[in-house]
C-alpha positions in Angstrom: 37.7 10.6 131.7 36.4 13.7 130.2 33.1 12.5 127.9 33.3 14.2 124.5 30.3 14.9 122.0 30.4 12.6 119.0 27.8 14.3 117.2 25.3 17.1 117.6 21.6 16.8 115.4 18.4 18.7 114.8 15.2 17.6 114.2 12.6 19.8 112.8 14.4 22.4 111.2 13.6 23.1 107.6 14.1 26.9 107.2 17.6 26.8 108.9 20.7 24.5 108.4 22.0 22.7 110.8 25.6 23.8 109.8 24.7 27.1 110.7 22.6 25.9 114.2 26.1 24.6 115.0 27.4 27.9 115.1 24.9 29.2 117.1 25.3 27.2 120.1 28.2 26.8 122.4 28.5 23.1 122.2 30.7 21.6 119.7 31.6 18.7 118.2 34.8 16.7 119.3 37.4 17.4 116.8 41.5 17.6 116.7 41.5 21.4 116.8 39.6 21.5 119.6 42.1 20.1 121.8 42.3 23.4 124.2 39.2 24.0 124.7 36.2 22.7 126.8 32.9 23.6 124.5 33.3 19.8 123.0 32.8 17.8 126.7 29.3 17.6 127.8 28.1 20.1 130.1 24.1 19.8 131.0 24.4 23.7 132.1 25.9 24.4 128.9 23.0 22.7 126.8 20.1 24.6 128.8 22.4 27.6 127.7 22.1 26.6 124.0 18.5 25.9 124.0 18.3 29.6 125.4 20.8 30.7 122.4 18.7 28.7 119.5 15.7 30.7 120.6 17.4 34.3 120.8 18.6 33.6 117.1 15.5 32.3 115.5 13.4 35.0 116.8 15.7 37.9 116.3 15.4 36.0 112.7 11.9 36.7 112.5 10.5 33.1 113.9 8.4 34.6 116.4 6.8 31.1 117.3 10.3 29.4 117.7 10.4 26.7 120.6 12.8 24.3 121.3 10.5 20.9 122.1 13.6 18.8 123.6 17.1 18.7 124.2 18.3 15.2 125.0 22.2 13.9 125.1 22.0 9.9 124.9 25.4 8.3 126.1 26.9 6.1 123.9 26.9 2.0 124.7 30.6 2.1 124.9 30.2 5.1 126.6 33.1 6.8 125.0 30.8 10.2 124.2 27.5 11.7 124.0 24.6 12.1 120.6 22.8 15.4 121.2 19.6 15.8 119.8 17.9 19.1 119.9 14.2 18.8 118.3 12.1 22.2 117.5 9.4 23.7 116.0 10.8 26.7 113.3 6.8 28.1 113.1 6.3 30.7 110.7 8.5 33.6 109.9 6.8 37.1 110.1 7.4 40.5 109.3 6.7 44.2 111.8 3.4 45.5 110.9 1.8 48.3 112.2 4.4 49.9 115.0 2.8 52.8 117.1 4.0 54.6 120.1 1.4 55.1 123.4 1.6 57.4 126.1 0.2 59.3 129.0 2.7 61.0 129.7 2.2 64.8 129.3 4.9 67.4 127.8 6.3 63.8 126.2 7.5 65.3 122.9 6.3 62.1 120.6 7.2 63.5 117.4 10.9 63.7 118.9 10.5 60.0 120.5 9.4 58.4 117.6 12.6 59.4 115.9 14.3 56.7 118.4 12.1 53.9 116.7 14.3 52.0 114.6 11.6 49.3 113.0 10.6 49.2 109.7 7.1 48.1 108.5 7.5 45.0 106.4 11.0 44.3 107.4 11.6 41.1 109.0 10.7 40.4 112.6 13.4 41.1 115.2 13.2 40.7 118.6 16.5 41.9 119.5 15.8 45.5 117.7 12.3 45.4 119.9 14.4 45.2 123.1 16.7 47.6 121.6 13.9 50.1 121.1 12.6 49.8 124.2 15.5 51.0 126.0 15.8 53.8 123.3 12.7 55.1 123.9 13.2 54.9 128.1 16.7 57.0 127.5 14.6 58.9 125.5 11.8 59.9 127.7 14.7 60.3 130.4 16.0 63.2 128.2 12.9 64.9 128.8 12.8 65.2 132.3 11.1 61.9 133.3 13.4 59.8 135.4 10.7 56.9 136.5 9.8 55.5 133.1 8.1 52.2 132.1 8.6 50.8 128.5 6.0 48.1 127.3 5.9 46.6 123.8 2.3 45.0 123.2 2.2 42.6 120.3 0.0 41.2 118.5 0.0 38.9 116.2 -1.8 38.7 112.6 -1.2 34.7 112.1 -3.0 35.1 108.3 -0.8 37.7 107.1 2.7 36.8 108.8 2.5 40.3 110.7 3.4 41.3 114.1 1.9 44.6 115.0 3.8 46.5 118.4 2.8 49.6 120.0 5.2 50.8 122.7 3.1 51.7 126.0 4.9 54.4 127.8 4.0 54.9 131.2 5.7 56.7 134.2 7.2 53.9 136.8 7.5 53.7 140.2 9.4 56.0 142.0 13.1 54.7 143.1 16.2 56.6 144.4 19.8 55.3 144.5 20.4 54.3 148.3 23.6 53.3 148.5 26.4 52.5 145.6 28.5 49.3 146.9 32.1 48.3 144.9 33.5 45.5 145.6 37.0 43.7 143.8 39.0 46.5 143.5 42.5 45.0 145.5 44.6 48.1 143.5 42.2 50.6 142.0 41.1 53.5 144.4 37.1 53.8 145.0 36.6 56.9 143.5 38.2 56.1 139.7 35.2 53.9 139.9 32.5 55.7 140.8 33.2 59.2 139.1 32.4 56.7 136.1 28.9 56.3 137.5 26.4 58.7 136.0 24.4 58.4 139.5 25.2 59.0 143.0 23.2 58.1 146.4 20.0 60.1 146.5 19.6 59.8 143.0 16.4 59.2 141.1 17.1 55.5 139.9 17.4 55.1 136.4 18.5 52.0 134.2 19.6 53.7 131.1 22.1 55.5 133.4 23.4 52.7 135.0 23.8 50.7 131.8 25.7 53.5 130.6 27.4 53.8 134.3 28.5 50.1 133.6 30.0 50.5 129.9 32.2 53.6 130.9 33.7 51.9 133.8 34.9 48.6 131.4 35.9 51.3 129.3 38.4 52.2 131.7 40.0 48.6 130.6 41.6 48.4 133.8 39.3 45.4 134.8 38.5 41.8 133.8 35.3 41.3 134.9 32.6 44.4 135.4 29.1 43.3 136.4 26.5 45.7 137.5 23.3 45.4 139.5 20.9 46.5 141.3 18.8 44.8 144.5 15.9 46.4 147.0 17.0 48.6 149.4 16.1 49.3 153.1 12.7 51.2 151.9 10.1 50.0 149.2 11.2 53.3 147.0 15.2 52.8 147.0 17.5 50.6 146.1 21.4 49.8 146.3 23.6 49.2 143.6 26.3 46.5 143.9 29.7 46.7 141.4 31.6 44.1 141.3 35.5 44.2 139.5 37.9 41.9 138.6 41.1 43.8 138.2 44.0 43.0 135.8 47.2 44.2 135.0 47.6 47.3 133.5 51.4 47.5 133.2 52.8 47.1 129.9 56.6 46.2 128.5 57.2 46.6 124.7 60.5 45.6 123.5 61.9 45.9 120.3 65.3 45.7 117.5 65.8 46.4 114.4 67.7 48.0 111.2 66.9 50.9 109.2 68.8 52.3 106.4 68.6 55.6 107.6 69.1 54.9 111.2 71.3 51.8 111.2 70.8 49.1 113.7 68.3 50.4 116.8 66.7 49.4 119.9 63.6 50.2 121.1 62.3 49.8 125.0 58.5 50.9 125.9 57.1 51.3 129.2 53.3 51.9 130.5 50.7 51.7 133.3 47.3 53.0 132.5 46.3 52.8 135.8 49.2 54.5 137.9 48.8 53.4 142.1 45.3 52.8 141.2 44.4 56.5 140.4 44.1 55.5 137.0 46.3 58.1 135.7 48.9 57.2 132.6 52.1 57.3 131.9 54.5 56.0 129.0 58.3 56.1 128.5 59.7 54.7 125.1 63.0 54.9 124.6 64.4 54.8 121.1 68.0 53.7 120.4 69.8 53.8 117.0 73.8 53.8 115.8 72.3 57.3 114.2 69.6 58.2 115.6 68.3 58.3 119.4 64.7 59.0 120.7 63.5 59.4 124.2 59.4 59.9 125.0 57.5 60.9 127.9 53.9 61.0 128.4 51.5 61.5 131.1 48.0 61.8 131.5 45.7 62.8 134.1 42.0 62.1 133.0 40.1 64.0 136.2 42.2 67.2 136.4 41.3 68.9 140.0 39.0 66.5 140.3 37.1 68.0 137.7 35.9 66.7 134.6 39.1 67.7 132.7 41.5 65.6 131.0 44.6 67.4 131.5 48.4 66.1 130.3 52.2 66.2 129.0 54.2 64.9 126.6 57.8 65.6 126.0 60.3 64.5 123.6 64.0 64.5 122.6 65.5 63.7 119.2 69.2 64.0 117.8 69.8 62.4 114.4 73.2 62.3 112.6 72.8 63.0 108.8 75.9 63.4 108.1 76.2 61.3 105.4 72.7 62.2 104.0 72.8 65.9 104.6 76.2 66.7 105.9 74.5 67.9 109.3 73.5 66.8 112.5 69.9 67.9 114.3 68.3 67.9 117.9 65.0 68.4 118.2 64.0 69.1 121.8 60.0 69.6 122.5 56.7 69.1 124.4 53.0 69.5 124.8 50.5 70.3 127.7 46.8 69.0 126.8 43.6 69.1 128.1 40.2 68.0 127.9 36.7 67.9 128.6 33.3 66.1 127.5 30.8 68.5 126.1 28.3 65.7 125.7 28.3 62.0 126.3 29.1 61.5 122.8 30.7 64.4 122.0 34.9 65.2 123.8 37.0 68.4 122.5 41.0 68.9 123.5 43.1 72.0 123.3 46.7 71.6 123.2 50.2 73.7 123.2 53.0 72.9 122.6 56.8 74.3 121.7 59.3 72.6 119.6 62.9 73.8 119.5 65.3 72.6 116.0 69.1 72.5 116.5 71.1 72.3 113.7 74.7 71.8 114.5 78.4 70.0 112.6 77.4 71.2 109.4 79.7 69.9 107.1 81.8 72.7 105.1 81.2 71.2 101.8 77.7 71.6 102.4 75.2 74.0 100.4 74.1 77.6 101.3 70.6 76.2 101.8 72.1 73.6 104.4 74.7 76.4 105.9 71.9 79.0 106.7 70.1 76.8 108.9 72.9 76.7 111.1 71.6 77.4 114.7 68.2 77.1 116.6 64.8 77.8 115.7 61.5 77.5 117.7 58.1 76.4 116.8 55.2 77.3 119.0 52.3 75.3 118.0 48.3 75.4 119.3 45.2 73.4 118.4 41.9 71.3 119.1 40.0 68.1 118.4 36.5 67.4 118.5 35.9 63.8 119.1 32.4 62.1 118.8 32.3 58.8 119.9 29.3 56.7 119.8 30.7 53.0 120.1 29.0 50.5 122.5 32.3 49.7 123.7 36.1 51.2 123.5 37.6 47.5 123.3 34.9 45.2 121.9 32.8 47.3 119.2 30.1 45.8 117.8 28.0 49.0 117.2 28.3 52.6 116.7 31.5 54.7 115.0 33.9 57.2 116.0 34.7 60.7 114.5 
């Protein structure tokens, strides 16, 4: 059978509960609730995995001198589950000190780079912001023409006043170029959805910041599980290949739906979708919207590279016919649609223009009915045009944890 964790301690922690060092790491306690789930057997991969975990937190915490002394799971004597003991040493917390910025780079603008330092003296010590900073600054320098850069944070440490001083070393790196771009996975989706996501191509100079961002925009796409990214030598010592590897899942979606409104009486409703139509990764929807007064049909489809260009390019119709007899002493149709399109002006930054035409249909007008209600007997037409700027700086479309959108 399955041996289950009776109880999880730590030693040595004073600054820290061990409530909240529970949370941290992935193993759990055995407990009722956790009847579906796996994190409460015992797993020696997974407890390496938490040691790694304790030590992310308490330095992003400022416990720069966190280590984890031991790790030990002691079986029970009727062997009916594990005790798991981690001990560590918390050290001393500290604060950023003195953070300075070091290049040889020439035409390196460092007034405008040091705008992409987010660390403030005297706040607490965070190694995750460091590492964010770092890649910051190598997007940053990237923007300015150089392609091979190599981001170094040197630290020091003042042990008597609970300061870590960092100065960012920028220097150029060696000299890489894309070789080759291998994708792998993809049983439905068609090659090129995935690599007109990539913001390199083979002959490229190499650069990470682009290929992290190469790597968000294609999970973006949500048409896949599993996305990972990497890149490994190539032929020469100054190239290298990137691998892609996909997990696809399905992208087809049924919505069905009942219902009663006052106004419309008992309905239906009936939606279709696939966001990634043949694996071309185009769009289409089709609700349909039944009522005893009131009937709705929808159709939408979007092509998101246009020509094969950059351009987001679309249609939507719709059809509408509403009996209001009883409210209005009238019945309407409204009959209409929409062409759209697209483009990216910056990463961060998307506008869309639309069109569109609406024509209203007034019809069985009631002759009780007011003058107001009589004189809109007929058909009129509405032509309609407009745009949206949209400024998106999220670190992910489905699973934000950072950024906004406008």
């Amino acid at each position: 059978e399955l041996t289950e964790i009776k109880n999880i301690a730590f030693i040595g922690n004073s600054k820290i509960s061990d409530r909240k060092l529970q949370s941290v790491i992935q193993t759990k306690e055995t407990a009722w609730y956790r009847y579906f789930s796996a994190t409460d057997t015992y797993d020696p991969d997974r407890l390496t995995f938490d040691r790694e975990l304790l030590r992310r937190h308490y330095l992003a915490g400022g416990y720069a001198d966190f280590r984890v002394v031991s790790a030990v799971a002691e079986l029970s004597p009727d062997k009916s589950g594990f005790y798991i003991t981690f001990t560590v040493e918390e050290g001393e917390r500290y604060k950023f000190g003195k953070v300075d910025i070091s290049t040889a780079l020439r035409d390196l603008n460092e007034t405008e780079i040091r705008k992409h330092v987010k660390i403030t003296e005297n706040d607490w010590y965070d190694a995750d912001l460091v590492q964010d900073t770092v890649s910051a600054l190598a997007d940053a320098a990237g923007s300015f023409g150089y392609a091979f850069v190599d981001v170094r944070p040197r630290v020091k440490r003042l042990r008597d006043k609970k300061l870590i001083n960092i100065v960012f070393n920028i220097q150029e790196g060696p000299r890489v170029f894309v070789e080759r771009i291998n994708i792998t996975g993809n049983v439905r989706t068609q090659d090129k959805v995935i690599r007109r996501e990539f913001r390199l191509i083979e002959g490229d100079a190499f650069s990470t910041a682009k290929l992290r961002r190469s790597r968000q925009r294609i999970r973006n796409l949500g048409f896949f599980e599993k996305v990972e990214v990497a890149n490994v030598p190539g032929t020469t010592p100054d190239s290298t290949v990137v691998n892609v590897e996909v997990q696809e899942k399905s992208t087809g979606e049924i919505s069905l739906g009942a219902g009663f409104s006052s106004s419309s009486g008992v309905l239906g409703d009936l939606t279709l979708r696939e966001r990634n139509l043949i694996g071309k990764g185009q769009d289409i929807k089709l609700r349909l919207s039944l009522g005893q007064r009131e009937q709705q049909i929808d159709l939408s489809f979007t092509e998101p590279y246009f020509l094969t260009r950059n351009l987001s390019a679309g249609f939507d119709i719709f059809l509408n016919t509403r009996n209001l007899q009883r409210e209005s002493s009238f019945d309407r149709e409204r009959l209409g649609g929409k062409l759209r399109i697209g483009y990216r002006i910056n990463e961060a930054l998307t506008q869309n223009w639309f069109v569109g035409g609406r024509e209203d249909t007034v019809t069985d007008i009631d002759g009780g009915a007011s003058l107001a209600i009589q004189e809109q007997e007929g058909s009129a037409v509405t032509i309609s045009v407009g745009h949206g700027l949209y400024y998106d700086v999220r670190n992910s479309r489905f699973n934000t944890s950072r950024g906004y959108l406008l």
